[in-house]
C-alpha positions as a Python dict, from the first residue, in 0.01 Angstrom:
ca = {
    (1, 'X'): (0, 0, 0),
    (2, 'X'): (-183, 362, -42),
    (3, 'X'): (-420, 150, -235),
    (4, 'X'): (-503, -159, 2),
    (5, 'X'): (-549, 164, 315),
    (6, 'X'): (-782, 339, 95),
    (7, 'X'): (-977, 55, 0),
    (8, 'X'): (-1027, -67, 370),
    (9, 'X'): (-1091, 262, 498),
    (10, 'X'): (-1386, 281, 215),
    (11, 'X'): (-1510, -66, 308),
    (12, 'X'): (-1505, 69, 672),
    (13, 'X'): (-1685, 362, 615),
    (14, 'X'): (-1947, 210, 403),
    (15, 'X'): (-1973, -74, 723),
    (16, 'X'): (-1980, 258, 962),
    (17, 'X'): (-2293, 405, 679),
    (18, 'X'): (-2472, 82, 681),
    (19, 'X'): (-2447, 67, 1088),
    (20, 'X'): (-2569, 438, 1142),
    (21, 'X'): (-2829, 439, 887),
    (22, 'X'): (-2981, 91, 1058),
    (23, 'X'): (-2973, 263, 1402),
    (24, 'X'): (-3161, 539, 1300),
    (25, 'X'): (-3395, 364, 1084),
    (26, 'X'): (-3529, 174, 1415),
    (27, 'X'): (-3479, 518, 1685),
    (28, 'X'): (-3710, 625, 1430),
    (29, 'X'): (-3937, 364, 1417),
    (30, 'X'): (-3947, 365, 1781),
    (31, 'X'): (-4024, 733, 1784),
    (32, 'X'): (-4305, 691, 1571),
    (33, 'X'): (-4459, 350, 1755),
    (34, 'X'): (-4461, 556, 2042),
    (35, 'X'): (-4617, 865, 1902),
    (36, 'X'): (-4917, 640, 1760),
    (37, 'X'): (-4917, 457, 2113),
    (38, 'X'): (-4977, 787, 2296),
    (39, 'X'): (-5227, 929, 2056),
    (40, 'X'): (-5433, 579, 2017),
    (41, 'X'): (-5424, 575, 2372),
    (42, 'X'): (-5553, 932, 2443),
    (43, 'X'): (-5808, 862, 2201),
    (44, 'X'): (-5962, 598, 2408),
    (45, 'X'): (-5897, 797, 2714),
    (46, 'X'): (-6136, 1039, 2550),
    (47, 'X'): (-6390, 819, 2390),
    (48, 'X'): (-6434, 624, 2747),
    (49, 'X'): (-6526, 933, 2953),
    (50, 'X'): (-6738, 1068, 2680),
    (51, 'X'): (-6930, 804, 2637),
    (52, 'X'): (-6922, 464, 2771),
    (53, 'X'): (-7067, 134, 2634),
    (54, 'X'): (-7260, -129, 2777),
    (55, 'X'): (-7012, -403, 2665),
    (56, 'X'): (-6991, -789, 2805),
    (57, 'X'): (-6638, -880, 2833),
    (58, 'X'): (-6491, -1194, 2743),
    (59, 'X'): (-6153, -1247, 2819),
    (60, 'X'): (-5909, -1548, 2662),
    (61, 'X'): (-5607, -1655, 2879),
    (62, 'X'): (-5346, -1856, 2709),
    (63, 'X'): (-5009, -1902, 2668),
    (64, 'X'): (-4812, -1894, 2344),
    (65, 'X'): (-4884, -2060, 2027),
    (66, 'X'): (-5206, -2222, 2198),
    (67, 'X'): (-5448, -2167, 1918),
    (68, 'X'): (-5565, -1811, 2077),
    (69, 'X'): (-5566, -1646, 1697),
    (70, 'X'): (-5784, -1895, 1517),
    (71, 'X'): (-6025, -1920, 1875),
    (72, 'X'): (-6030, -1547, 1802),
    (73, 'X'): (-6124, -1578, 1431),
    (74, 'X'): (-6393, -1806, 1530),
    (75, 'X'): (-6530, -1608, 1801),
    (76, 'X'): (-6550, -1316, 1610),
    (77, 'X'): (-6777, -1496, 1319),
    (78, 'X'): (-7086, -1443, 1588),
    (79, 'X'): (-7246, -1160, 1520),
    (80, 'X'): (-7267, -1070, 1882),
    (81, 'X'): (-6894, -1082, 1951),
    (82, 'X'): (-6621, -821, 1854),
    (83, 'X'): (-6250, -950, 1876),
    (84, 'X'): (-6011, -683, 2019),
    (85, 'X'): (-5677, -853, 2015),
    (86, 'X'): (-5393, -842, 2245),
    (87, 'X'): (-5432, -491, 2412),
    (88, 'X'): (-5167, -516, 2681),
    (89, 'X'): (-4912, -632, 2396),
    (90, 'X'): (-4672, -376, 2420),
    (91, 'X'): (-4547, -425, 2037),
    (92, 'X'): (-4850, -325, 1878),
    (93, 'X'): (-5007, 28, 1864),
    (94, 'X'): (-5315, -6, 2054),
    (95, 'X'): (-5133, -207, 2329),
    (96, 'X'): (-4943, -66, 2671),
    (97, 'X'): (-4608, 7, 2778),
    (98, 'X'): (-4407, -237, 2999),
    (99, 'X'): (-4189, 17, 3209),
    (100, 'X'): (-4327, 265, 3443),
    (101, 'X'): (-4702, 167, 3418),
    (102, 'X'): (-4909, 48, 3760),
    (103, 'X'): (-5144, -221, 3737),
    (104, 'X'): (-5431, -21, 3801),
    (105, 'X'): (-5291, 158, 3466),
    (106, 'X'): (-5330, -163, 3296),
    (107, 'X'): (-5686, -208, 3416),
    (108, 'X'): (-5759, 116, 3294),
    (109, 'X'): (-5616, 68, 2944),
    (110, 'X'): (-5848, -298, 2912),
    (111, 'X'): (-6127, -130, 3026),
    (112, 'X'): (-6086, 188, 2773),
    (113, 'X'): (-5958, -73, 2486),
    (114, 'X'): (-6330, -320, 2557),
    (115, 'X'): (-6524, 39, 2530),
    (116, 'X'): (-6403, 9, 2142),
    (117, 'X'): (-6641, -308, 2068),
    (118, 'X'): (-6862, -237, 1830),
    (119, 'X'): (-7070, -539, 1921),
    (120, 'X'): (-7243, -664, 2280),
    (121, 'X'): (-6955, -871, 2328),
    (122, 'X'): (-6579, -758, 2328),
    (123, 'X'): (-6338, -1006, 2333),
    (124, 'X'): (-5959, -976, 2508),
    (125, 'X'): (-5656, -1167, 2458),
    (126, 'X'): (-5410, -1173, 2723),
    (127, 'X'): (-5092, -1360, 2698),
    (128, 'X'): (-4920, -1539, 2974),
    (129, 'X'): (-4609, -1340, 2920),
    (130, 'X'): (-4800, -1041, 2904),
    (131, 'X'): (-5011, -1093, 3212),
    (132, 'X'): (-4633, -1165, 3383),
    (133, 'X'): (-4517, -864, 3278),
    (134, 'X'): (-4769, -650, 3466),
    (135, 'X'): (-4803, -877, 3751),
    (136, 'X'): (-5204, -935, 3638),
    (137, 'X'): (-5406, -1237, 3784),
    (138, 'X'): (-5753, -1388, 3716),
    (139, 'X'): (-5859, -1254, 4030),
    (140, 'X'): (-5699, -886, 3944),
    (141, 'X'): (-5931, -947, 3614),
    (142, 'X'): (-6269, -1098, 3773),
    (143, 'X'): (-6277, -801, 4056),
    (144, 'X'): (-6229, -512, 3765),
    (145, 'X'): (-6486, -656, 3565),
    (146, 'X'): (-6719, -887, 3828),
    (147, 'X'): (-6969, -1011, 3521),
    (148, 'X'): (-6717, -1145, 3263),
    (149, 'X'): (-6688, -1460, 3110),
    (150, 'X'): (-6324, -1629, 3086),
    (151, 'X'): (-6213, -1896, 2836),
    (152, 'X'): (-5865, -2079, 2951),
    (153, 'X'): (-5725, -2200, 2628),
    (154, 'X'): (-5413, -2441, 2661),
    (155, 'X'): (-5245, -2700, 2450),
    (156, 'X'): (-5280, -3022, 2499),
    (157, 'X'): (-4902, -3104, 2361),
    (158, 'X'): (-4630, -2944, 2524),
    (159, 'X'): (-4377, -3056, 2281),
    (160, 'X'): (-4566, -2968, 1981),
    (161, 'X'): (-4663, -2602, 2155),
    (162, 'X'): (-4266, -2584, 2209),
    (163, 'X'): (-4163, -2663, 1859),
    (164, 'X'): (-4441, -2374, 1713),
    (165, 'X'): (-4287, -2157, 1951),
    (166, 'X'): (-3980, -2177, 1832),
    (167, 'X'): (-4092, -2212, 1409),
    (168, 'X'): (-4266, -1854, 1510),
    (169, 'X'): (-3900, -1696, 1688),
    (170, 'X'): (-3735, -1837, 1392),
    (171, 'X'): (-3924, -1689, 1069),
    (172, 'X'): (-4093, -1413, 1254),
    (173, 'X'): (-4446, -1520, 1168),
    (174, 'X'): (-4667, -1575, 1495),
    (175, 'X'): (-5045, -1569, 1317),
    (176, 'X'): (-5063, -1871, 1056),
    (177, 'X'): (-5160, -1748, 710),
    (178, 'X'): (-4973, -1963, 417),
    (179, 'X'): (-5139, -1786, 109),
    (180, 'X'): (-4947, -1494, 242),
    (181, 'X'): (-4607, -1599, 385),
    (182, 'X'): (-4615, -1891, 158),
    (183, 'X'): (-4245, -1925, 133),
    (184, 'X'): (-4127, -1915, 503),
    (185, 'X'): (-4400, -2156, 574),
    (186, 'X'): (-4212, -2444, 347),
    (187, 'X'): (-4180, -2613, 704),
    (188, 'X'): (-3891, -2847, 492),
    (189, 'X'): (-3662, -2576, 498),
    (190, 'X'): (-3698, -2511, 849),
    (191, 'X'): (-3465, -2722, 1117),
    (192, 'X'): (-3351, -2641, 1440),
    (193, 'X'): (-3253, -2826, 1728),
    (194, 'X'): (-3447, -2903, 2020),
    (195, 'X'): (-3246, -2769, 2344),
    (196, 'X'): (-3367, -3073, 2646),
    (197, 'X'): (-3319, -2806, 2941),
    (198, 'X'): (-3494, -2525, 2752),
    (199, 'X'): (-3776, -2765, 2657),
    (200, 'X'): (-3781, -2875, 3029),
    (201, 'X'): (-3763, -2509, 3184),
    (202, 'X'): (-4068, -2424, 2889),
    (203, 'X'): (-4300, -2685, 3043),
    (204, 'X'): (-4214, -2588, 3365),
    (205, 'X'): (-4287, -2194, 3311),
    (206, 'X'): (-4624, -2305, 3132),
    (207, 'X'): (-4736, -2538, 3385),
    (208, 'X'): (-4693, -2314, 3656),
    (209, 'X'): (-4916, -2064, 3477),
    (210, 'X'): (-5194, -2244, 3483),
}
């Protein structure tokens, strides 16, 4: 019996290790994401009231898994046009926080992000989630920047814009490059089931955001 305790205690504590070492692995991670944030951001901060650049802003408004990453790729062939991502995406580095940040805050952070373009054109990505998130409109976006040009990408297919959706929440791969993830993109070995009242509330949500 002394035996069988001490082996389930050990298998506990090793369960307890694993747990505690995963927790701190991603406070850590969190810690540092948000250190980078902070100093990318004060970096622009800087570079904007220092010096600012005559740049023409283009801004792309889509929804997810619309096509907005290969529109960027071609966009940013022209040798006129710089592509500047997603820089209200609050996952990435150069992106914003979604807690405790005004709108005008936001405004702030595209115009200090588009002072970055290292051509006569930057280009922005917002995301309809994204723009949700912060309460942002076209209209908040044409009066902060009165001379930009707007390109309202949407997918023609709901269903099929549904089902990449959910391939991309499934693998964890949202920009399409096979040579690379060549393995999780073996579409055979990926099934899932299509949920009729999630699909429903999906085209709802994306219809009423355009």
């Amino acid at each position: 019996r002394s035996n069988i305790w001490f082996e389930q205690a050990s298998i506990s504590y090793c369960i307890i290790l694993i747990v505690l070492n995963a927790l701190t692995y991603f406070y850590k991670r969190a810690i540092v994401h948000r250190a980078e944030r902070f100093i990318r951001r004060t970096t622009l901060v800087v570079r904007y009231l220092i010096k600012r650049k005559d740049v023409n802003p283009i801004f792309v408004i889509a929804a997810p898994r619309t096509g907005s990453y290969l529109l960027l790729d071609y966009l940013s062939s022209h040798p006129e046009v710089y592509s500047l991502g997603e820089v209200i995406n609050p996952d990435i580095v150069r992106g914003i926080r979604t807690k405790f940040v005004s709108k005008k805050e936001v405004i702030f952070h595209i115009k200090t992000s588009l002072n970055t373009s290292k051509r006569k054109y930057g280009v922005v990505k917002l995301i309809s989630e994204q723009m949700e998130i912060h309460k942002l409109s076209v209209d908040d976006i044409k009066n902060s920047f009165p001379d930009t040009k707007f390109i309202i990408l949407y997918r023609e297919s709901l269903l099929r814009q549904y089902i990449s959706d959910e391939l991309s929440k499934k693998i964890g791969i949202w920009k399409l490059d096979k040579n690379k993830n060549k393995e999780k993109w073996d579409e055979s070995l990926i099934t899932f089931k299509i949920n009729s009242n999630e699909f429903e509330q999906f085209c709802k949500s994306t219809k009423q955001f355009y």
